[in-house]
PDBQT receptor file of N, H, CA, C and O in Angstrom, charges set to zero:
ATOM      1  N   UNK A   1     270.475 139.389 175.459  1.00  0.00    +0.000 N 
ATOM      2  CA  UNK A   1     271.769 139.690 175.998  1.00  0.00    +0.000 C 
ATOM      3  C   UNK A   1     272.230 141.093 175.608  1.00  0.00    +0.000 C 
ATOM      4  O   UNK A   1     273.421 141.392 175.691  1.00  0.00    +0.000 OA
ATOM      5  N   UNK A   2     271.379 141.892 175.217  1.00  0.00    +0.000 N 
ATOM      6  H   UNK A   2     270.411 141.649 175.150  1.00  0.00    +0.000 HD
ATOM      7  CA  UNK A   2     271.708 143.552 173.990  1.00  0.00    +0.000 C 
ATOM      8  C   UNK A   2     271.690 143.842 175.683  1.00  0.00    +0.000 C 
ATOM      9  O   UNK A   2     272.696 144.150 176.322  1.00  0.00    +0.000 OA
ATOM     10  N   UNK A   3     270.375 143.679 176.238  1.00  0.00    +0.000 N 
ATOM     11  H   UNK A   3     269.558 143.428 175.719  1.00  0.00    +0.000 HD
ATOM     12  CA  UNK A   3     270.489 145.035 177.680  1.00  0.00    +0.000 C 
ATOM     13  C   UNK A   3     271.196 144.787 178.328  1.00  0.00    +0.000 C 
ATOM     14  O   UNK A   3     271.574 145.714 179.044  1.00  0.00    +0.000 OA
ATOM     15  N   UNK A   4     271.932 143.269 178.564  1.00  0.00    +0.000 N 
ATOM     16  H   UNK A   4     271.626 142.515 177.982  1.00  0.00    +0.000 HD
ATOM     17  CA  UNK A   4     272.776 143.376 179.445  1.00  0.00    +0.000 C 
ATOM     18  C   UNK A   4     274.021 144.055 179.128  1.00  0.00    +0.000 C 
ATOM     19  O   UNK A   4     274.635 144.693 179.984  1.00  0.00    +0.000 OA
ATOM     20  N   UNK A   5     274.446 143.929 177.825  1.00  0.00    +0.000 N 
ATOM     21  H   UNK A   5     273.947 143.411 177.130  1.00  0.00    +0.000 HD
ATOM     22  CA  UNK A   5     275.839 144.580 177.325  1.00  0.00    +0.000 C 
ATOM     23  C   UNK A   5     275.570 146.215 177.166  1.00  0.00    +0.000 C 
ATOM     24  O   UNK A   5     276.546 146.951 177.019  1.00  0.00    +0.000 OA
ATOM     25  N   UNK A   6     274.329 146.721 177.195  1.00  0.00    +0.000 N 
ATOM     26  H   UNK A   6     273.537 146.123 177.314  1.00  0.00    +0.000 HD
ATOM     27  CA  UNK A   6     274.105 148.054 177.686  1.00  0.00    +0.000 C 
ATOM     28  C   UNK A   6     274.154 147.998 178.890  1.00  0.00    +0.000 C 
ATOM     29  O   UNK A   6     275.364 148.198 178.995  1.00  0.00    +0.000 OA
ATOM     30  N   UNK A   7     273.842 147.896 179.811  1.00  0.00    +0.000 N 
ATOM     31  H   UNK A   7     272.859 147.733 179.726  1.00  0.00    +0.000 HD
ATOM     32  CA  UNK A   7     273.338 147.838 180.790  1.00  0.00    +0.000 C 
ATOM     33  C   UNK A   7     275.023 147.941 182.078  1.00  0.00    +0.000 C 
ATOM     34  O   UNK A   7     275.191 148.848 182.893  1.00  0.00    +0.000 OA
ATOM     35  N   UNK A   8     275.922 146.826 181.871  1.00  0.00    +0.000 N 
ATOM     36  H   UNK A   8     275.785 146.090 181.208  1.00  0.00    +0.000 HD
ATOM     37  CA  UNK A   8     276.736 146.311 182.261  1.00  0.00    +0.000 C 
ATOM     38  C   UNK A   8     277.824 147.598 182.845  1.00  0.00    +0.000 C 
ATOM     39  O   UNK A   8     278.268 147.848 183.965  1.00  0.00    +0.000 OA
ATOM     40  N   UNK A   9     278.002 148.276 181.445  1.00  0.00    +0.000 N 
ATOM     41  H   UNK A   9     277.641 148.073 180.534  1.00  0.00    +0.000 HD
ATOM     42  CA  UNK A   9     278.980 149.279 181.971  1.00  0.00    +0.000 C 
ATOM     43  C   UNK A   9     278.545 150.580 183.155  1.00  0.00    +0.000 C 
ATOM     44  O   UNK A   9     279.209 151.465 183.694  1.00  0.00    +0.000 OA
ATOM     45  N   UNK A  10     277.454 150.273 183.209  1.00  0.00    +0.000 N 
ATOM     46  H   UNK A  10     276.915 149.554 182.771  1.00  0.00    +0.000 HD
ATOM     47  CA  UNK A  10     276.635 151.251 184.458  1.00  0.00    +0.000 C 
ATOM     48  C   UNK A  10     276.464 150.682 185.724  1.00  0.00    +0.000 C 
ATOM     49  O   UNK A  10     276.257 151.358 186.732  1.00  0.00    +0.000 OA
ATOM     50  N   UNK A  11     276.558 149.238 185.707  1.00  0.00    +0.000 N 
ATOM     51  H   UNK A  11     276.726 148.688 184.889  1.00  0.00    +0.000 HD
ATOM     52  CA  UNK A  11     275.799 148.746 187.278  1.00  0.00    +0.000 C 
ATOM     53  C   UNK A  11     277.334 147.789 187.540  1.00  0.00    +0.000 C 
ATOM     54  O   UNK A  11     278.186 147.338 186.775  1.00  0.00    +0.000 OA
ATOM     55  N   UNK A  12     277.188 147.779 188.659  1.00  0.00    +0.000 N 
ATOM     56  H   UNK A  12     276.496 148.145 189.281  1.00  0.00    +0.000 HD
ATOM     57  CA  UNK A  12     277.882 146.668 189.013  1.00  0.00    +0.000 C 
ATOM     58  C   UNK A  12     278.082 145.378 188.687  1.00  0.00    +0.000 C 
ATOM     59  O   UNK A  12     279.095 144.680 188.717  1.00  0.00    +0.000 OA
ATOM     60  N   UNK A  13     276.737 145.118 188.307  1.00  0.00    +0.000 N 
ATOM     61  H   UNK A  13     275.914 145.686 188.283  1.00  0.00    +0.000 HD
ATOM     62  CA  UNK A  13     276.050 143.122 188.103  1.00  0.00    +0.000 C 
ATOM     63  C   UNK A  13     274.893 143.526 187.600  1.00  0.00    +0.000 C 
ATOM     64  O   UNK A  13     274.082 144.358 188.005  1.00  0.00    +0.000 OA
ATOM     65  N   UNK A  14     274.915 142.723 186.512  1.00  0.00    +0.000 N 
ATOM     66  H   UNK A  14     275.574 142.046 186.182  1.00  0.00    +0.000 HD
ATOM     67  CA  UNK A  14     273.180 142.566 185.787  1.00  0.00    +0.000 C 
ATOM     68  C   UNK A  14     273.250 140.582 185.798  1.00  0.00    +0.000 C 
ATOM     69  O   UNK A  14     273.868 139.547 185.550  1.00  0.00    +0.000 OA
ATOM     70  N   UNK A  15     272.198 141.169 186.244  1.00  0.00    +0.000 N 
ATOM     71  H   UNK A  15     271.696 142.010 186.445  1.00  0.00    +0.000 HD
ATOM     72  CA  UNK A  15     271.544 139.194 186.735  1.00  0.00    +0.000 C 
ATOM     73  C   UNK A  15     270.112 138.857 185.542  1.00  0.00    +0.000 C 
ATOM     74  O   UNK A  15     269.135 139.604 185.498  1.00  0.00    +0.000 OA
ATOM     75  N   UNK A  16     270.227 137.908 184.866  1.00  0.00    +0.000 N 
ATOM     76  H   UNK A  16     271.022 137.301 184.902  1.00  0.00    +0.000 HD
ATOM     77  CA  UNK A  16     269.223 137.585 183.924  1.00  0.00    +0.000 C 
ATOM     78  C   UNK A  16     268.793 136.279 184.687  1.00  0.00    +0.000 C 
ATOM     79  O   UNK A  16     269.494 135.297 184.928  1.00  0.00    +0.000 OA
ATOM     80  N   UNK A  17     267.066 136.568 185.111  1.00  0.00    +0.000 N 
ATOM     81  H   UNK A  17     266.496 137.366 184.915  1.00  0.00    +0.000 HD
ATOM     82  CA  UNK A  17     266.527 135.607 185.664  1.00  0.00    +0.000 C 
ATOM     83  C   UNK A  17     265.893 134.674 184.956  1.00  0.00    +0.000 C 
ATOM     84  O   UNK A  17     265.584 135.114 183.848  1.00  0.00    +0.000 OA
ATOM     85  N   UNK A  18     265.472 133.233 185.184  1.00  0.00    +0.000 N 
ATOM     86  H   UNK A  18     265.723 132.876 186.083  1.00  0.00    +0.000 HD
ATOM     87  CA  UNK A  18     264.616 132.470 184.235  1.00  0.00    +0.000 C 
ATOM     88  C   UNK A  18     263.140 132.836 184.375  1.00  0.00    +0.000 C 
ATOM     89  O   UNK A  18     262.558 132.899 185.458  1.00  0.00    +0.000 OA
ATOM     90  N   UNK A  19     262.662 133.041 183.345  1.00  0.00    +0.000 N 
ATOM     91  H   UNK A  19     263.135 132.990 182.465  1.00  0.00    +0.000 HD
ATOM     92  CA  UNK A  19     261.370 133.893 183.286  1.00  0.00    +0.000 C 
ATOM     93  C   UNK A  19     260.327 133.120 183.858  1.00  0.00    +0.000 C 
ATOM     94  O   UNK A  19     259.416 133.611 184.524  1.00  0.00    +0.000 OA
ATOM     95  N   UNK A  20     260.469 131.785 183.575  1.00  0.00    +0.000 N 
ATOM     96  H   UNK A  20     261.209 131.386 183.033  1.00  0.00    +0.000 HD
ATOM     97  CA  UNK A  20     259.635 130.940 183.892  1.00  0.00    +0.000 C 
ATOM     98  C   UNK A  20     259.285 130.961 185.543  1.00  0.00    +0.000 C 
ATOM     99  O   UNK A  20     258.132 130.926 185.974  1.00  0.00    +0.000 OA
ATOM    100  N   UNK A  21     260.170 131.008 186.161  1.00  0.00    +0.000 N 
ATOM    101  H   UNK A  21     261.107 131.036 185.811  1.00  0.00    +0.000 HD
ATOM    102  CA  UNK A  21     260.558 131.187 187.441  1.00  0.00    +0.000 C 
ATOM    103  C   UNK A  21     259.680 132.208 188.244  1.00  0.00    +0.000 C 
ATOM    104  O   UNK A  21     259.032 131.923 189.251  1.00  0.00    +0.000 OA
ATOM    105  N   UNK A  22     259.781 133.902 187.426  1.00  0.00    +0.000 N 
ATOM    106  H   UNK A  22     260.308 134.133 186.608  1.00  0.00    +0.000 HD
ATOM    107  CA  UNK A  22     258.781 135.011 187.592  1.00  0.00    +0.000 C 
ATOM    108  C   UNK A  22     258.110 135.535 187.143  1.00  0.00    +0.000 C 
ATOM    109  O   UNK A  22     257.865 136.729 186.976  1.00  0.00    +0.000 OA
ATOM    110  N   UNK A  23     257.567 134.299 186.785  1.00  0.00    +0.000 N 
ATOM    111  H   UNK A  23     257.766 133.329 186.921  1.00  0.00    +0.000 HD
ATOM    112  CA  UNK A  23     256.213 134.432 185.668  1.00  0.00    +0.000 C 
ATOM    113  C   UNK A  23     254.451 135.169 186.672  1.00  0.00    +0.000 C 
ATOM    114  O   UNK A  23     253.431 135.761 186.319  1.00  0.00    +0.000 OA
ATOM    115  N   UNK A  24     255.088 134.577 188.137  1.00  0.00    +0.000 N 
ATOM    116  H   UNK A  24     255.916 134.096 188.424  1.00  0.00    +0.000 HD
ATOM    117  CA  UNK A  24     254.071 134.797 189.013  1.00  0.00    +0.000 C 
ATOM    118  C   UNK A  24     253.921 136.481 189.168  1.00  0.00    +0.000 C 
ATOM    119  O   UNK A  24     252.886 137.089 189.440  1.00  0.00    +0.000 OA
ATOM    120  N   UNK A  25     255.199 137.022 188.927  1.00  0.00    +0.000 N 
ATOM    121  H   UNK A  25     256.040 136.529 188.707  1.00  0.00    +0.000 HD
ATOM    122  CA  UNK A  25     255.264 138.942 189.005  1.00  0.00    +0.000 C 
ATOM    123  C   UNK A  25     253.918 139.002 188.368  1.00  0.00    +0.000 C 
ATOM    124  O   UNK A  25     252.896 139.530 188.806  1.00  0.00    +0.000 OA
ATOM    125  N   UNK A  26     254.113 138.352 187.234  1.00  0.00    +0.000 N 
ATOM    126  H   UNK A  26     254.943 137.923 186.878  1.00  0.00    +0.000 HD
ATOM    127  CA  UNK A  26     252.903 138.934 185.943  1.00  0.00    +0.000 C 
ATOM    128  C   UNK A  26     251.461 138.981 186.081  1.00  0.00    +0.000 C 
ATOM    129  O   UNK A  26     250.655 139.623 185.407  1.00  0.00    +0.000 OA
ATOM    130  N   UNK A  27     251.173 137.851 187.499  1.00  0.00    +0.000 N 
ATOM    131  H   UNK A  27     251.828 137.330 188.047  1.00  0.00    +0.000 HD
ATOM    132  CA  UNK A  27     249.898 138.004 187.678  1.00  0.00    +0.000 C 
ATOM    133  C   UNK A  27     249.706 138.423 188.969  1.00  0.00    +0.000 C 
ATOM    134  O   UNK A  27     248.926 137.809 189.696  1.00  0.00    +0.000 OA
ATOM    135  N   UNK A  28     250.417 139.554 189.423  1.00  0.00    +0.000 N 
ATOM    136  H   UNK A  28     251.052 140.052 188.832  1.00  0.00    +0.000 HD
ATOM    137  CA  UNK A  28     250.281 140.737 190.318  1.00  0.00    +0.000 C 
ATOM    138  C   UNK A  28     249.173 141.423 190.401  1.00  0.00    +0.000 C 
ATOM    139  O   UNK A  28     248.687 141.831 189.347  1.00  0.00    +0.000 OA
ATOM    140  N   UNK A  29     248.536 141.702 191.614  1.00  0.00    +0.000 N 
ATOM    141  H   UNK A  29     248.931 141.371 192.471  1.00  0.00    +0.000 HD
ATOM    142  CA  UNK A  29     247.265 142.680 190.745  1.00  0.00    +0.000 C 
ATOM    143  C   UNK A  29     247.843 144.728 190.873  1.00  0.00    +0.000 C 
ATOM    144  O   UNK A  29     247.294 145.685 190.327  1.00  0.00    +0.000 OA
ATOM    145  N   UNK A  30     248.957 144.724 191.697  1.00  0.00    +0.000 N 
ATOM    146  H   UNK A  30     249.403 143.947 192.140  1.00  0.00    +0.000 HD
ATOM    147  CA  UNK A  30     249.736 146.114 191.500  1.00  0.00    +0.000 C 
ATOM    148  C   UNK A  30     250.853 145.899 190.522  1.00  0.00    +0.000 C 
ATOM    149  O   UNK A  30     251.809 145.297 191.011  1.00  0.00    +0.000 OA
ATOM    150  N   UNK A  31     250.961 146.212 189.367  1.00  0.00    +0.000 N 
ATOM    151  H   UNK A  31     250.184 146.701 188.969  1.00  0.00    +0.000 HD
ATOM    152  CA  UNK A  31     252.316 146.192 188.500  1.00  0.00    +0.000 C 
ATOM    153  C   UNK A  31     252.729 147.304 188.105  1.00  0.00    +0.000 C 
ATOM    154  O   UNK A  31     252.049 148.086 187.441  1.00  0.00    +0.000 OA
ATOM    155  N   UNK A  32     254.160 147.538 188.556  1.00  0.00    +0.000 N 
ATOM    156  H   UNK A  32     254.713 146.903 189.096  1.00  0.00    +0.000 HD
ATOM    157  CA  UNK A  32     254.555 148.920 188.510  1.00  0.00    +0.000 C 
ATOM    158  C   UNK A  32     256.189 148.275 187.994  1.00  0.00    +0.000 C 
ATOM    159  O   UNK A  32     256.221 147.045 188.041  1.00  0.00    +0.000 OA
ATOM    160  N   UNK A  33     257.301 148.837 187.597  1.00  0.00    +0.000 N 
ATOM    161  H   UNK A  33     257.276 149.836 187.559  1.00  0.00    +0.000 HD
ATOM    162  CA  UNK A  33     258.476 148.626 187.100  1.00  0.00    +0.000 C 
ATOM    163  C   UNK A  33     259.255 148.769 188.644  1.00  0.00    +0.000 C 
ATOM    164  O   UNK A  33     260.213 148.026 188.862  1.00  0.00    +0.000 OA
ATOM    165  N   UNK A  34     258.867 149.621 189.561  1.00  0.00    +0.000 N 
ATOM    166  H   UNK A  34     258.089 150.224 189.384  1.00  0.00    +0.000 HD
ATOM    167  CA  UNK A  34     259.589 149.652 190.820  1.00  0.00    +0.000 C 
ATOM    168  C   UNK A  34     259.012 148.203 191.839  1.00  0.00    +0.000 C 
ATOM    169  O   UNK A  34     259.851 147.413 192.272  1.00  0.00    +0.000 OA
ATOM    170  N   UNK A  35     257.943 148.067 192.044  1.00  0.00    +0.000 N 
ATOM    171  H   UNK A  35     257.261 148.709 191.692  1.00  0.00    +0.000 HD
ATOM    172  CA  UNK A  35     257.505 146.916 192.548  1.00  0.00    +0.000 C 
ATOM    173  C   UNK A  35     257.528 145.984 191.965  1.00  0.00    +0.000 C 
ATOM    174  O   UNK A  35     256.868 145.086 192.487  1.00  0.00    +0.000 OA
ATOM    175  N   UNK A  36     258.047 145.712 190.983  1.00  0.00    +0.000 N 
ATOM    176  H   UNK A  36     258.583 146.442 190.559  1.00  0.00    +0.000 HD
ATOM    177  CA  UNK A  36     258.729 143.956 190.370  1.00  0.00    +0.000 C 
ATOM    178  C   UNK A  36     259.866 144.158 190.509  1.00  0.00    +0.000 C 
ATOM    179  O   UNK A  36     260.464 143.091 190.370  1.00  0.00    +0.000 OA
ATOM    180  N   UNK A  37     260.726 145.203 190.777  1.00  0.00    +0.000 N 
ATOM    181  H   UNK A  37     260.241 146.070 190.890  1.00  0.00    +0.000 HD
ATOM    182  CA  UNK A  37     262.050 145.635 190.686  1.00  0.00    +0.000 C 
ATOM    183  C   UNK A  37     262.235 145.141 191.990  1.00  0.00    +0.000 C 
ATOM    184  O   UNK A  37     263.152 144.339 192.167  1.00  0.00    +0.000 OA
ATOM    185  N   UNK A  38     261.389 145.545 193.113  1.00  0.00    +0.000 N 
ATOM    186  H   UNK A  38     260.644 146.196 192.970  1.00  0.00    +0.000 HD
ATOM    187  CA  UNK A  38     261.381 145.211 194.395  1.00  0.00    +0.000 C 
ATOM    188  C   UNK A  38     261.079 143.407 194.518  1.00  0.00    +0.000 C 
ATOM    189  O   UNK A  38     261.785 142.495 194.948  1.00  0.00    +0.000 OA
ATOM    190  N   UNK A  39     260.126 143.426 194.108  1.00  0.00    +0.000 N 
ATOM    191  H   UNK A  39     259.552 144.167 193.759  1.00  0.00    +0.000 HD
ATOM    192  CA  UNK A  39     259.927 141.583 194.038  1.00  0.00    +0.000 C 
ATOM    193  C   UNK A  39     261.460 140.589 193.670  1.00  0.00    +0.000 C 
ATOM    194  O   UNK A  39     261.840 139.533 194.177  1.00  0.00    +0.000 OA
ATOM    195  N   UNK A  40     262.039 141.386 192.666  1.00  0.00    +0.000 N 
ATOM    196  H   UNK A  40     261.731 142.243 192.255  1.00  0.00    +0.000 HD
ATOM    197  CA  UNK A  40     263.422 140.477 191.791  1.00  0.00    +0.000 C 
ATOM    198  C   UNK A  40     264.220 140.521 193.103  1.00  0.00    +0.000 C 
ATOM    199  O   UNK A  40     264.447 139.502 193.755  1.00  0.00    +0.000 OA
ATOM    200  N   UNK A  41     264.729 142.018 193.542  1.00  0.00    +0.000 N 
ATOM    201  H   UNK A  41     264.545 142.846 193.013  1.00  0.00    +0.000 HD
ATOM    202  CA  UNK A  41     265.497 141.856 194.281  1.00  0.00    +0.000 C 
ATOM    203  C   UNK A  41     265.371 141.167 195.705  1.00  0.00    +0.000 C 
ATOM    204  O   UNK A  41     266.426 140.855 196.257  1.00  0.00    +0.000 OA
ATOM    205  N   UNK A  42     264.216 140.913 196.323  1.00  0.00    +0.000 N 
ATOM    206  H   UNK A  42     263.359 141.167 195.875  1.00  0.00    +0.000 HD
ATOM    207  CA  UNK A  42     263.726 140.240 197.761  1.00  0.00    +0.000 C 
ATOM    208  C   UNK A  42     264.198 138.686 197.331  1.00  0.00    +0.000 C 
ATOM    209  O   UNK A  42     264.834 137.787 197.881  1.00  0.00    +0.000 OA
ATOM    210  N   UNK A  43     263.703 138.827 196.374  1.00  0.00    +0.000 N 
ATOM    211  H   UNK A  43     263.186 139.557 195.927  1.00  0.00    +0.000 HD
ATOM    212  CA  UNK A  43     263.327 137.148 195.824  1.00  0.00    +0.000 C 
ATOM    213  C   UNK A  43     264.894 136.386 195.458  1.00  0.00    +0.000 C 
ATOM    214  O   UNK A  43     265.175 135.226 195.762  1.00  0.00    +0.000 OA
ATOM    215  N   UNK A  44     265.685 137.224 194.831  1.00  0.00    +0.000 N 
ATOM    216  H   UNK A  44     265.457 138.166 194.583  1.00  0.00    +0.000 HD
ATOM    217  CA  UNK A  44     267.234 137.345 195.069  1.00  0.00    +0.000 C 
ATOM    218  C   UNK A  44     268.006 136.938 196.514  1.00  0.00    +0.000 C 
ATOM    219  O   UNK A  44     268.431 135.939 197.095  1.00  0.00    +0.000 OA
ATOM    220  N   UNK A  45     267.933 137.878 196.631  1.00  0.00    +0.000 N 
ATOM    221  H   UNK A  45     267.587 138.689 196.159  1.00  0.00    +0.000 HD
ATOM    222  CA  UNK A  45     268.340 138.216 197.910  1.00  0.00    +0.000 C 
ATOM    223  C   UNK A  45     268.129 136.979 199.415  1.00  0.00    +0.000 C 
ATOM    224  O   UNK A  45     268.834 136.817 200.411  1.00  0.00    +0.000 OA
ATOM    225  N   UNK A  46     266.790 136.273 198.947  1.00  0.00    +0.000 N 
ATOM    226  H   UNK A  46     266.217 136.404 198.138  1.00  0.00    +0.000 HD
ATOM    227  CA  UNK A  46     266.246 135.460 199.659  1.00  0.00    +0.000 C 
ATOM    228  C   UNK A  46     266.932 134.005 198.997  1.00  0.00    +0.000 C 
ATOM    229  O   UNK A  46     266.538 132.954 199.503  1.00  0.00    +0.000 OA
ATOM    230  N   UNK A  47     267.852 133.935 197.982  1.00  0.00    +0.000 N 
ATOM    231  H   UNK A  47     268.172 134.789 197.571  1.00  0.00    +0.000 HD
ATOM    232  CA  UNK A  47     267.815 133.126 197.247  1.00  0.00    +0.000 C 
ATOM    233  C   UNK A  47     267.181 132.363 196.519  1.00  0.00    +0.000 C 
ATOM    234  O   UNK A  47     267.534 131.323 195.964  1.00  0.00    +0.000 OA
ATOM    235  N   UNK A  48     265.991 133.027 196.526  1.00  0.00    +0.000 N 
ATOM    236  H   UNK A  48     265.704 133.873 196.977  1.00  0.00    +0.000 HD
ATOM    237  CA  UNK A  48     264.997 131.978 195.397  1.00  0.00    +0.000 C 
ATOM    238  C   UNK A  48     264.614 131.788 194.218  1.00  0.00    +0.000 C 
ATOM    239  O   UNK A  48     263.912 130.853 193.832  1.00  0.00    +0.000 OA
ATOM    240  N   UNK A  49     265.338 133.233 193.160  1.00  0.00    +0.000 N 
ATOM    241  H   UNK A  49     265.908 133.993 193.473  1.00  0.00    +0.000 HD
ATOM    242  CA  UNK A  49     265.566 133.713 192.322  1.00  0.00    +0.000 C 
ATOM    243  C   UNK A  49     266.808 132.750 191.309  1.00  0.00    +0.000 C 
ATOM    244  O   UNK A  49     267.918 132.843 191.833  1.00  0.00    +0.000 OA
ATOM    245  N   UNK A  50     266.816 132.126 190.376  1.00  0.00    +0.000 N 
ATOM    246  H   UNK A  50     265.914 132.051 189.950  1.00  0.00    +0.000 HD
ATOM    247  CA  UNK A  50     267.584 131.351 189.599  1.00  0.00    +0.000 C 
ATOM    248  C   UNK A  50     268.065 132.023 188.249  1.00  0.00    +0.000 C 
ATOM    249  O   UNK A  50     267.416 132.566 187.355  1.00  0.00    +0.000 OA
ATOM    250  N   UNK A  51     269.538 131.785 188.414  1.00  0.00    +0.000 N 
ATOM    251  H   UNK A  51     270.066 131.344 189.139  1.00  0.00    +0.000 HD
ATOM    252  CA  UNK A  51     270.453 133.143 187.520  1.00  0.00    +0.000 C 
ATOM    253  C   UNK A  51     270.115 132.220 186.656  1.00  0.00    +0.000 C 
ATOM    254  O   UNK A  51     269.780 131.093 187.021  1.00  0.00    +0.000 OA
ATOM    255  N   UNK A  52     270.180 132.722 184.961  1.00  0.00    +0.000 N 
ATOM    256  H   UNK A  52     270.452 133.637 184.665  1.00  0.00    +0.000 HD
ATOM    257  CA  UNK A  52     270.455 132.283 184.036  1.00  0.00    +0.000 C 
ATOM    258  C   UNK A  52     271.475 132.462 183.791  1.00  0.00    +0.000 C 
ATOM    259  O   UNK A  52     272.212 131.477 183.743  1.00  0.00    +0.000 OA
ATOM    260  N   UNK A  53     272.233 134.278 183.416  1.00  0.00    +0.000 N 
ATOM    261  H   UNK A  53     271.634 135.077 183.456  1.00  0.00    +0.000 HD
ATOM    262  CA  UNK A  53     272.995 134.678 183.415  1.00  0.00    +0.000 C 
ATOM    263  C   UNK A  53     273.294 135.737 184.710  1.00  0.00    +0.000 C 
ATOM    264  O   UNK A  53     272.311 136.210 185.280  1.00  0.00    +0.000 OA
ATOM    265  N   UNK A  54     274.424 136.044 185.093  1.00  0.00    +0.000 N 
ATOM    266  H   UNK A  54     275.223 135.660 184.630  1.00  0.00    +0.000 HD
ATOM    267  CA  UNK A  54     275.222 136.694 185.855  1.00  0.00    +0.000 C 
ATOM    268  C   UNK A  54     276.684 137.537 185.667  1.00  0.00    +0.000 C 
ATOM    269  O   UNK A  54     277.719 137.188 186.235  1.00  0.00    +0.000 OA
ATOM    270  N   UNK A  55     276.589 138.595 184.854  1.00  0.00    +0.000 N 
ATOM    271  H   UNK A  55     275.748 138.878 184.392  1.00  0.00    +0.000 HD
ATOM    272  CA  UNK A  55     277.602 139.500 184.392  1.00  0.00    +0.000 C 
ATOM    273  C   UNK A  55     278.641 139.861 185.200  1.00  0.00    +0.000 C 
ATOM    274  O   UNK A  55     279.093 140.964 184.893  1.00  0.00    +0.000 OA
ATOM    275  N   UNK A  56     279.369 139.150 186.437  1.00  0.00    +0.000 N 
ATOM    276  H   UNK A  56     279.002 138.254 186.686  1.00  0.00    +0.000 HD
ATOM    277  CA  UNK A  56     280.169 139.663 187.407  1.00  0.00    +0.000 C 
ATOM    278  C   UNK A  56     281.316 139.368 186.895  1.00  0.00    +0.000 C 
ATOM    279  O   UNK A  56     282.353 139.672 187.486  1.00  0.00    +0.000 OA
TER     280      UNK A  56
């Protein structure tokens, strides 16, 4: 919860996902910080993504 309380005063919303959930990112065979960045947000967005936490 440290990055989100960094994090918070810069973005709009910081969303903490259940890891378990995108555990599948990890066995990507391209892993880059922008293309899981891209995966969170589709996967979001699509609703399939499960908040743990949600800073709004």
């Amino acid at each position: 919860m440290a990055v989100v309380r960094v994090l918070s005063p810069y973005v709009g919303r910081v969303i903490v996902a259940n890891p378990m959930q995108v555990k599948a990112i990890a066995h990507a065979r391209i892993k880059t910080d922008k293309i899981d960045a891209g995966v969170l947000a589709q996967l979001h967005a699509s609703g399939f993504l499960a908040e743990v936490l949600d800073s709004r």
